[in-house]
N, C-alpha and C positions, 0 to 999 in steps of 0.2 A: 563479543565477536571474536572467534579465532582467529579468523583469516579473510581477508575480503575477495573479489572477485573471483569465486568459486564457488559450483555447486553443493546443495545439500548433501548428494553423495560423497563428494569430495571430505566435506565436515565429517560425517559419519563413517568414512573410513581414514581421516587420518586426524582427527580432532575428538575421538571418542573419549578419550581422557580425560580432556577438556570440557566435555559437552558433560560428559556423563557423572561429574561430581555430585556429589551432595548440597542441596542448598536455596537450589531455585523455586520460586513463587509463581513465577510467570515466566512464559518460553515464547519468545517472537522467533517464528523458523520464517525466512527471504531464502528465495531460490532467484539464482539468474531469471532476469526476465523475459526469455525465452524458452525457459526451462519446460515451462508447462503447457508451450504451446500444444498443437495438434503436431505431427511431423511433418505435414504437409508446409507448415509453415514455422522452419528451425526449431522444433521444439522437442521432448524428447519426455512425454507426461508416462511412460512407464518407469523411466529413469526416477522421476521425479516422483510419483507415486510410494516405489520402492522405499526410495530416501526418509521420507516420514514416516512411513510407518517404521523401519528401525531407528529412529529419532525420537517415535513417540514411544517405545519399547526402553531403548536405552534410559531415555528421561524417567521414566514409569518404574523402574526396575531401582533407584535411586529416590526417587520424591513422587510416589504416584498420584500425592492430589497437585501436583502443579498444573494451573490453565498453559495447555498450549495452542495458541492463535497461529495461522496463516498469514503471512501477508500478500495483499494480492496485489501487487505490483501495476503501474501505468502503461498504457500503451502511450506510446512515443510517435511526433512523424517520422523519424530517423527511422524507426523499428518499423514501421507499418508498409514502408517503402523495401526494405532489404528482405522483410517476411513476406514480400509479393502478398498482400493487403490493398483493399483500394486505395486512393490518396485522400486528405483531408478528412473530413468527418467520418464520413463512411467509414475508412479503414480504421479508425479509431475505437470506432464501437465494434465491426466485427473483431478485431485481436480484443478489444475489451472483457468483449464476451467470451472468447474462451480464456480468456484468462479466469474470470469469475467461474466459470460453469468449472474449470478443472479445478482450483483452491477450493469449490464447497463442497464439490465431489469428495474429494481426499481428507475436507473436515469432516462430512458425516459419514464416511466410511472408517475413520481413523479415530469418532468420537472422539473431537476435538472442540475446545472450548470456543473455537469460531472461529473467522476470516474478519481479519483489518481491511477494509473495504478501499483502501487508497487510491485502487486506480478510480474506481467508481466513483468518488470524489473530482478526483482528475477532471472523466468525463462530465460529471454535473458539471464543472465549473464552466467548460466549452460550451456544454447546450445554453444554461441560461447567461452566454455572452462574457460571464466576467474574465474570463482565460481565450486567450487565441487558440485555434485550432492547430493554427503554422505561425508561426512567430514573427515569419519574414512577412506575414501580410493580417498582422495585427492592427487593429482600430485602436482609437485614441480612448485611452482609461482601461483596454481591457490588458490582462497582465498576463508574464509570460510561464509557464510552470514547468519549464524544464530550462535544463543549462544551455547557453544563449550560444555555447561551441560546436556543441553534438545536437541539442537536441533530442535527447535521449536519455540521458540522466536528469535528475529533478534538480532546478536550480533553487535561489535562494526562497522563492513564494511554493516551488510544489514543496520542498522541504518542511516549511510551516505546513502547511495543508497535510501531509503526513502527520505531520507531528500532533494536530488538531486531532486527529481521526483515531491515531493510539489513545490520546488521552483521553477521548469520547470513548474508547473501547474497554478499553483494560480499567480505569474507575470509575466508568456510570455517570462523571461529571459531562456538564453541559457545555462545550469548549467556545459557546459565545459568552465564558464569561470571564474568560481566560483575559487577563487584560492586555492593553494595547499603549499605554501611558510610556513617560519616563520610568524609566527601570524594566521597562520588560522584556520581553524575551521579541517581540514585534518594534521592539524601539532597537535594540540593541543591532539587529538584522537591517534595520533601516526601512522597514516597511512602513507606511503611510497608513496612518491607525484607520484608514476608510479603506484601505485593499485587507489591513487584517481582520478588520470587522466581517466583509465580504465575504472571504476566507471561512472564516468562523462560522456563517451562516452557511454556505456549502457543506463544510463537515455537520453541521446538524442536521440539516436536512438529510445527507446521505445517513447516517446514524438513523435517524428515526425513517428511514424509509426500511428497515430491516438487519442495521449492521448488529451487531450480537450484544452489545449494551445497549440498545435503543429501552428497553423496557426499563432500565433502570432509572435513564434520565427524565429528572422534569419536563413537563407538558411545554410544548412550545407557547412562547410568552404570547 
């Protein structure tokens, strides 16, 4: 990471240095999460288009077999509300979906090794109940996946749930196996190894429902 809360464009014109060394295996490109909306609602997907593909130029021009993945970022209630979005679910899957439809666009015009599916994870978690929708009117067991301030950034459970959906992505491994005991990366976080479990099974699921490793991982148990 060069620099945080800043555009791709931003990285690629004043991080090219940085970005553009020699070395890299794998390339996660994050654009602001409005970045890619439609303009109609804060978003600015020429900007953003642009960006990658001199990202994927630059990177290519240095280490041209390196995979470079998308990440497709969450819709937020914070976000869905300030993007004039419906409220509650609704508006979650509509910004949902353009977010997805812009990151696969720009993966398969930029032939790129694929999109991290995270928000789409997100969403799973909401539909089949294990994640609130709104935080402030959350039911008992279901958990919260964004920061408990804003609402809008991923707090400590969307974090894991990200982190699940890379590591389904980028090594084909199965992240329900990822463990949950003392010593883990789910103990350490303080998660409750039955929200990690949870967790874990929403990233496979979204993974084998078409994320870009899905063909690599073993058959669901």
């Amino acid at each position: 990471e060069a620099v945080g809360g800043k555009t791709l464009a931003y990285h690629l014109a004043e991080k090219a240095q940085i970005i553009g060394r020699p070395g890299w295996d794998m390339v996660v490109l994050q654009d602001l999460s409005t970045e890619p909306l439609p303009t109609a609602h804060g978003g600015d997907p020429a900007r953003y288009e642009s960006a990658v593909a001199g990202l994927q130029q630059l990177l290519a021009a240095h280490r041209p077999r390196a995979a470079i993945y998308l990440y497709e970022t969450w819709a937020s209630p914070t976000t869905v509300t300030k993007e004039h979005y419906p409220a509650d679910v609704a508006g979650l899957e509509a910004m949902q979906a353009d977010l997805r439809h812009e990151a696969s666009h720009v993966a398969t015009t930029e032939h790129l090794a694929g999109v991290g599916g995270v928000g789409g994870a997100f969403l799973r978690a909401v539909h089949e109940h294990v994640a609130a929708a709104n935080p402030k009117l959350s039911h008992d067991g279901q958990i919260n996946l964004w920061d408990a301030h804003d609402t809008r950034h991923a707090g400590v459970m969307g974090s894991y749930l990200s982190a699940l959906m890379f590591y389904g992505t980028l090594t084909g491994k199965d992240p329900r196996d990822v463990a949950t005991g003392a010593g883990s990366a789910a103990a350490e976080l303080r998660i409750d190894p039955a929200q990690a479990n949870a967790l874990q099974r929403i990233a496979w699921e979204q993974l084998a429902k078409g994320n870009v490793a899905a063909e690599s991982i073993k058959p669901a148990r």
